[in-house]
ROKOL-914294 format. One line per field, with one value per residue (C-alpha): residue in three letters; z, x, y. Coordinates in Angstrom, 3 decimals, padded with zeros to 6 digits, always signed. Layout:
BEGIN
aa = (ALA,...)
zz = (Z,...)
xx = (X,...)
yy = (Y,...)
This chain:
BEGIN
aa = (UNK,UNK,UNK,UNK,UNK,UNK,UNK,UNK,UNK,UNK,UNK,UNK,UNK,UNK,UNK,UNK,UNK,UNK,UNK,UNK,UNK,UNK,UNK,UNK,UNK,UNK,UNK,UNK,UNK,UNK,UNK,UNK,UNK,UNK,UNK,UNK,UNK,UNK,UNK,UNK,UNK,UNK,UNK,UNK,UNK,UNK,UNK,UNK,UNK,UNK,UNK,UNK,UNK,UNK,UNK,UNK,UNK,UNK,UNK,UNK,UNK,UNK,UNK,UNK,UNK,UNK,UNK,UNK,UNK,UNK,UNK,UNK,UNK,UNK,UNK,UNK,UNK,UNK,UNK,UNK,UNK,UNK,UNK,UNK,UNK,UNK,UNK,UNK,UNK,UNK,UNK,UNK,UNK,UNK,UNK,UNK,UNK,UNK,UNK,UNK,UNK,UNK,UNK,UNK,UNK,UNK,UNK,UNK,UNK,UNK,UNK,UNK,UNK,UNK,UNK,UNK,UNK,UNK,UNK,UNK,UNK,UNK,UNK,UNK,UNK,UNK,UNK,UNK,UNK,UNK,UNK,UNK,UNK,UNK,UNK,UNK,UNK,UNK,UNK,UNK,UNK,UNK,UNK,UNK,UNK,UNK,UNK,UNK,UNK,UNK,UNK,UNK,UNK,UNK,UNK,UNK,UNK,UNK,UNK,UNK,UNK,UNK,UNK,UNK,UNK,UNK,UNK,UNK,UNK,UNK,UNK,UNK,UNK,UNK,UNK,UNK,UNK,UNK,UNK,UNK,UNK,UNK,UNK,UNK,UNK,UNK,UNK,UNK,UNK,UNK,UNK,UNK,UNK,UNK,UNK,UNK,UNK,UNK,UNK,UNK,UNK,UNK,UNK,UNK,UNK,UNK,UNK,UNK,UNK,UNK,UNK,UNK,UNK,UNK,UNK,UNK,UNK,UNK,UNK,UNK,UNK,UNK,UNK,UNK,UNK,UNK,UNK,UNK,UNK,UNK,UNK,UNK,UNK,UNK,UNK,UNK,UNK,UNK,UNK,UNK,UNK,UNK,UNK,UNK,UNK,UNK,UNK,UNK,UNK,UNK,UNK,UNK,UNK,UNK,UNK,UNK,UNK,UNK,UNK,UNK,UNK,UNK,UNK,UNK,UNK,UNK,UNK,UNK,UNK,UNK,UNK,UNK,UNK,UNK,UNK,UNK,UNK,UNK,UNK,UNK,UNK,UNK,UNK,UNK,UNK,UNK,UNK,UNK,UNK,UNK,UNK,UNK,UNK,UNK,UNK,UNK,UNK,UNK,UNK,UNK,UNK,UNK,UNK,UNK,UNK,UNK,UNK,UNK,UNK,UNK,UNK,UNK,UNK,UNK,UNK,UNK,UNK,UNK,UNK,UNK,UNK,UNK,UNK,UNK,UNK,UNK,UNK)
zz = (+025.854,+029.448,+031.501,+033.735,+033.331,+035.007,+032.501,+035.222,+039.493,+039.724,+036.398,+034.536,+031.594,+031.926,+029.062,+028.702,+026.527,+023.601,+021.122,+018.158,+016.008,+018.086,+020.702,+023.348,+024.994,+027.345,+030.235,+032.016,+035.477,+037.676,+041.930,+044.170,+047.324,+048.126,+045.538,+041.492,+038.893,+035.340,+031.608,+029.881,+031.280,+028.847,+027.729,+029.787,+028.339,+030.068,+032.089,+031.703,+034.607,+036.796,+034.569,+035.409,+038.940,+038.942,+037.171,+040.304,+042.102,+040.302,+040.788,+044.881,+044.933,+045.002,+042.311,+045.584,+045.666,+042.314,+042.698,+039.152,+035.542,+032.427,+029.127,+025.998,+023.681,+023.875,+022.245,+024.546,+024.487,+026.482,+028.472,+028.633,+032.020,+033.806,+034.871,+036.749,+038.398,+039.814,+041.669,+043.471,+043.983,+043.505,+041.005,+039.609,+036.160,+033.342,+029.942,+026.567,+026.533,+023.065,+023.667,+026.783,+024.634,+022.153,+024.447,+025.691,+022.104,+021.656,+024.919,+024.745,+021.591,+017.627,+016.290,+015.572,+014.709,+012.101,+010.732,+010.589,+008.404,+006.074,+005.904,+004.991,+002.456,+000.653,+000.513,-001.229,+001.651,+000.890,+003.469,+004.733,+006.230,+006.965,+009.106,+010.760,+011.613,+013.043,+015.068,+016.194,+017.125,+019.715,+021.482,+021.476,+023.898,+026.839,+026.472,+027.949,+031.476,+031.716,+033.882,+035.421,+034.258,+036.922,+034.768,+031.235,+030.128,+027.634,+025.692,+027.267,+030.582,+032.508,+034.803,+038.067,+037.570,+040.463,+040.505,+037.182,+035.550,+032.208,+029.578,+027.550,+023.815,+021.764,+018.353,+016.751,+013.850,+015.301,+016.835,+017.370,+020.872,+020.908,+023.441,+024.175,+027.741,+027.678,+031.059,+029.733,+032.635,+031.945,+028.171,+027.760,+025.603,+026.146,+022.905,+023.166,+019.536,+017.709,+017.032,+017.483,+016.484,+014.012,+012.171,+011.552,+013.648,+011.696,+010.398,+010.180,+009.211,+012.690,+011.702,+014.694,+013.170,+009.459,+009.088,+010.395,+008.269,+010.133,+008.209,+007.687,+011.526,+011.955,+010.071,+011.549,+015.033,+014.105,+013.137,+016.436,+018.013,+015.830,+017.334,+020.825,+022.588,+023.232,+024.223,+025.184,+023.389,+025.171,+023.122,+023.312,+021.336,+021.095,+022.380,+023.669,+020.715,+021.277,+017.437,+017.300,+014.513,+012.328,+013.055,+012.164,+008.979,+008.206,+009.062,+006.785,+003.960,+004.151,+003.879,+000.789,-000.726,+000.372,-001.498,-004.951,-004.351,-004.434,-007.387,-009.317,-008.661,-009.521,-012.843,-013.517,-013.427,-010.590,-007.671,-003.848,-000.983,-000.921,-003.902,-003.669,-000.384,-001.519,-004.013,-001.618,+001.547,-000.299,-000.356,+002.229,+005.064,+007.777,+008.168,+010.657,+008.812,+005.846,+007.786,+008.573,+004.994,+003.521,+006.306,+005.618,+001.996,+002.534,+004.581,+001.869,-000.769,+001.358,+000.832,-002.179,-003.043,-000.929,-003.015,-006.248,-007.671,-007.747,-007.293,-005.634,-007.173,-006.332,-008.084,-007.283,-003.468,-003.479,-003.336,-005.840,-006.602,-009.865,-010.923,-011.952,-015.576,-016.992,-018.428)
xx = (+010.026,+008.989,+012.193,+009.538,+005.374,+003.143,+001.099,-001.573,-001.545,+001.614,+002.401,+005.526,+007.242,+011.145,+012.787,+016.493,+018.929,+020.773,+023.389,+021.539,+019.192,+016.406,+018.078,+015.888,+014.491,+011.330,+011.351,+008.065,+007.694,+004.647,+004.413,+003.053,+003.169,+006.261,+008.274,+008.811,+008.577,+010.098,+009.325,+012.542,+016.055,+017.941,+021.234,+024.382,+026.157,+028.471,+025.979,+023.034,+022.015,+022.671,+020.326,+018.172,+018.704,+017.769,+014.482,+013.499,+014.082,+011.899,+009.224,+009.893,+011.537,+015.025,+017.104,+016.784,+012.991,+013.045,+011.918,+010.792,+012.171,+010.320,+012.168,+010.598,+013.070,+016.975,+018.126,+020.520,+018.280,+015.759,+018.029,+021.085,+020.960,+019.009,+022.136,+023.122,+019.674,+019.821,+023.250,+022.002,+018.360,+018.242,+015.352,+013.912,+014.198,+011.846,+012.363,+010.814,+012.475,+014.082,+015.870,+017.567,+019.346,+020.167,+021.504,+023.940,+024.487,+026.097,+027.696,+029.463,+031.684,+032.400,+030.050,+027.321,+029.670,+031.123,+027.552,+026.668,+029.824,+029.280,+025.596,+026.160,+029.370,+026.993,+024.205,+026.888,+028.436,+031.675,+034.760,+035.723,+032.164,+032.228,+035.391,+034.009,+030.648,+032.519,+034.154,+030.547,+029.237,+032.138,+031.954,+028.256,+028.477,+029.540,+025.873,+024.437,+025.349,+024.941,+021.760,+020.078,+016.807,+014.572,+011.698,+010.335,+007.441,+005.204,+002.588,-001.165,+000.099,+000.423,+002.694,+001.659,+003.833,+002.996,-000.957,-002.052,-001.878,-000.535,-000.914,+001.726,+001.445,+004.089,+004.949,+007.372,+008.917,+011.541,+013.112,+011.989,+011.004,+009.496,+006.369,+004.051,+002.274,-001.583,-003.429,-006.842,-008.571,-007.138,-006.908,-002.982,-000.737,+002.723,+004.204,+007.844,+009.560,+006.499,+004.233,+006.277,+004.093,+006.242,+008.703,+008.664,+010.988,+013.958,+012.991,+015.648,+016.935,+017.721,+021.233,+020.746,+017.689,+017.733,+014.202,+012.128,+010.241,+010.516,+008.395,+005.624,+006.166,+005.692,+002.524,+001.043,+000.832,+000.467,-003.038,-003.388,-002.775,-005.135,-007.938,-007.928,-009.597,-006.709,-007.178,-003.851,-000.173,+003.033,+005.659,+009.414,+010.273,+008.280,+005.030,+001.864,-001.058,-004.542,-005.324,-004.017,-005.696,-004.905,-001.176,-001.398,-002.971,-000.534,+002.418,+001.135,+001.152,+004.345,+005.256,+003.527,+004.833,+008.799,+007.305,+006.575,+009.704,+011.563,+009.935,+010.441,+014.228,+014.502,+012.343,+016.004,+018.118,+019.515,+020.904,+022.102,+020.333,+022.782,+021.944,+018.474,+019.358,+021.517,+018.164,+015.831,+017.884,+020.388,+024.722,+025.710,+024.715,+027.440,+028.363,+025.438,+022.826,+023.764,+023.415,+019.671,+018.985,+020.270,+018.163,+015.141,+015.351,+016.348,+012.767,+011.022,+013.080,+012.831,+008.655,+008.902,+010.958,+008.307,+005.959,+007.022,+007.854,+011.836,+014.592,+018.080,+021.428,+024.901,+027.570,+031.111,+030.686,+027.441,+023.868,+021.917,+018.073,+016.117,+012.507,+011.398,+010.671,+006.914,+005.487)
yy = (+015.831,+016.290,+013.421,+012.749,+012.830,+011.047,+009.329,+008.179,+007.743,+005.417,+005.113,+007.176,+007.489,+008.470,+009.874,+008.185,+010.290,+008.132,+009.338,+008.552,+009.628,+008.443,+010.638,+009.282,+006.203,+005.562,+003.594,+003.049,+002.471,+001.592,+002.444,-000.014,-001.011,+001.064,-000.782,+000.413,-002.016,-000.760,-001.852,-001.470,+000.648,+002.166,+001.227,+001.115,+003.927,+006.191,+008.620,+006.673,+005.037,+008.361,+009.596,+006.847,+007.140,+010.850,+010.122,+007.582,+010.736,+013.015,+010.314,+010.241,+007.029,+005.752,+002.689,+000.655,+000.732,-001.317,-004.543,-006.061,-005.214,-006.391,-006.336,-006.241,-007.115,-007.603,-004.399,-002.923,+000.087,-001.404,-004.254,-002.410,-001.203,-004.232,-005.899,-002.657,-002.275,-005.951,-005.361,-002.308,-003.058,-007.325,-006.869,-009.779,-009.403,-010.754,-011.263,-013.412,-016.648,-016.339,-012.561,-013.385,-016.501,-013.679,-011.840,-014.510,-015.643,-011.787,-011.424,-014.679,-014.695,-013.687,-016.377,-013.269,-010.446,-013.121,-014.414,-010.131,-009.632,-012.546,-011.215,-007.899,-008.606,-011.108,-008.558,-005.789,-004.297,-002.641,-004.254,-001.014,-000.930,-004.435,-003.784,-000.422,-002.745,-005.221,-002.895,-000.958,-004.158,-005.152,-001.899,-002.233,-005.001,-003.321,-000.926,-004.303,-005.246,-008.632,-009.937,-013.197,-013.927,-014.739,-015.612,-015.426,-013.344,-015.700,-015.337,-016.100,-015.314,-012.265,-009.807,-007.859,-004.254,-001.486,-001.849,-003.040,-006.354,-006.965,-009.317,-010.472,-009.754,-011.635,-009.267,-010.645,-009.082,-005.657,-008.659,-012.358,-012.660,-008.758,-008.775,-005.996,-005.164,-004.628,-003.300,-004.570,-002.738,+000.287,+000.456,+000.629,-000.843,-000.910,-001.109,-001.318,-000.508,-002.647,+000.319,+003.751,+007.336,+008.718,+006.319,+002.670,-000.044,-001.882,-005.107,-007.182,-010.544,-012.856,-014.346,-016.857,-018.147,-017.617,-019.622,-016.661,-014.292,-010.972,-008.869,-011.507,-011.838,-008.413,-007.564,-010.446,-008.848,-005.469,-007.251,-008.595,-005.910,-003.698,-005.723,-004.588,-002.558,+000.335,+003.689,+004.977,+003.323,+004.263,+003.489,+003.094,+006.094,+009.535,+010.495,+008.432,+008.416,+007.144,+005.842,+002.468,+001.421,+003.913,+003.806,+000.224,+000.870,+003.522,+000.955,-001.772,+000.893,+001.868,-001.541,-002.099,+001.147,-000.101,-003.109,-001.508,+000.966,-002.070,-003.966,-000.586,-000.578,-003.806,-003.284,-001.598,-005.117,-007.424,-005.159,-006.494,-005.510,-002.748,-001.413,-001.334,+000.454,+003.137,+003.721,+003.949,+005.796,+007.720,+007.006,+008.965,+007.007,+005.112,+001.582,+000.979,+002.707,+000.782,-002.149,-000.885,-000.201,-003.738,-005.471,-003.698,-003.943,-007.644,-008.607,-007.036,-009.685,-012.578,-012.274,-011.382,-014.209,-016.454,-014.869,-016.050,-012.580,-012.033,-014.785,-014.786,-015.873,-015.645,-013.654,-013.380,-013.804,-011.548,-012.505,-010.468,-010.486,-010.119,-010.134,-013.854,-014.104,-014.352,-017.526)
């Protein structure tokens, strides 16, 4: 991928490295009156934000010259670095209501590390992983630098970045508070990690609010968003596409074939979330990517649980599902 390409006069993408298997991030950022406003940073990981400085650069302009950074969700992938960028450059900083209160819930203690172990022990995790989670998730707090929210983006309403005028699109579902930016004048939809080109984002079960339906949430505004009139989606991760509808339509059959992959392993007897997992993405994956695999296997359950087709029951310590009986 190109670091930096101008996707339009005053508008950029900037490609962020990441030691994953995403291996990248994109941060947007939008020129205007001599200042830079930027959707998303990148996490704070060693090397990252001089990499971040010397994409400014490449676009003519310094870290100083940022003035405004909107957030779309609280992943430390796209927040990581804000904290950082307000020190040097006093950025006001914008983010949905509900992720910056994740964010502190994280920052400030064990209360989520301890709900994610409980979550993923009931739902078949081995404790060895548990223990090497655990561990991931601590380190993992450092990659987010923490930040004062001078505002909240919210639904309805809109936010001035560079030249162009965005509304604010809450999608719920990769994460509870997840908003996407629409230049309506332009086209442009700024999808964050709701509607990615080539792979599907994480659903996953919000420990801090166990009374939302993720995936429900999810599909819900991939709808909404399928209704606009887009021409151009930059996303968080890979390259800008131009048929929105049809990646939404692709999306929402994947889902339903995770569905049926799920009712046929279950056709087999009760299983954990774990199990199901280890069917569907293989055994030889690490304690985070285990984690991945029990959630999304776990939003699938929860609806079909809400949908009257499989029920959950406890057995020693674990929560297992099986298909509801006929008649």
């Amino acid at each position: 991928m190109v670091p930096v390409k101008e996707i339009m006069p005053d508008l950029f993408r900037l490609v962020l490295p990441m030691p994953f298997r995403l291996e990248h991030v994109n941060v947007y950022a939008f020129r205007g009156n001599g200042r830079v406003s930027l959707l998303d940073t990148g996490p704070n990981f060693p090397g990252t934000f001089d990499v971040l400085k010397e994409r400014i650069r490449e676009m003519g302009n310094s870290i100083e010259d940022i003035g405004k950074v909107a957030i779309t969700h609280f992943h430390a992938d796209h927040a990581g670095l804000a904290g950082r960028i307000q020190e040097v450059s006093g950025a006001t900083v914008l983010i949905p209501e509900i992720e910056y209160r994740t964010i502190g819930a994280y920052q400030e203690g064990e209360e989520r590390i301890g709900r994610i172990g409980v979550f993923s022990l009931e739902q078949g995790m081995s404790e060895d992983s548990v223990r090497e989670l655990k561990s991931a998730f601590r380190m993992f707090r450092k990659a987010t630098v923490p930040f004062r929210a001078d505002g909240f983006l919210r639904e309805g309403e809109s936010v001035r970045l560079g030249a162009m005028n965005m509304e604010i699109v809450k999608t719920p579902g990769h994460s509870r508070g997840h908003v996407c930016l629409y230049c309506r004048e332009k086209g442009i939809l700024l999808s964050g990690d709701h509607v990615l080109p080539h792979i599907t984002p994480n659903i996953s079960a919000d420990l801090l609010a166990p009374d939302f339906r993720p995936l429900t949430s999810f599909l819900e505004a991939l709808r909404v968003l399928r209704d606009l009139p887009v021409r151009d989606v930059l996303p968080a991760h890979g390259e800008p596409f131009t048929d929105l509808p049809g990646r939404v339509d692709e999306i929402c059959s994947h889902h339903r074939e995770r569905k049926g992959l799920i009712m046929a392993a279950l056709n087999k007897g009760p299983k954990t979330s774990m199990e199901i997992g280890t069917i569907l993405f293989g055994p030889d994956l690490d304690a985070f990517n285990q984690l991945l695999a029990v959630n999304e296997v776990f939003v699938h359950l929860v609806e079909l649980e809400a949908e009257g087709a499989v029920v959950r029951v406890r057995e020693n310590e674990k929560v297992v599902f099986r298909l509801k009986a006929k008649g």
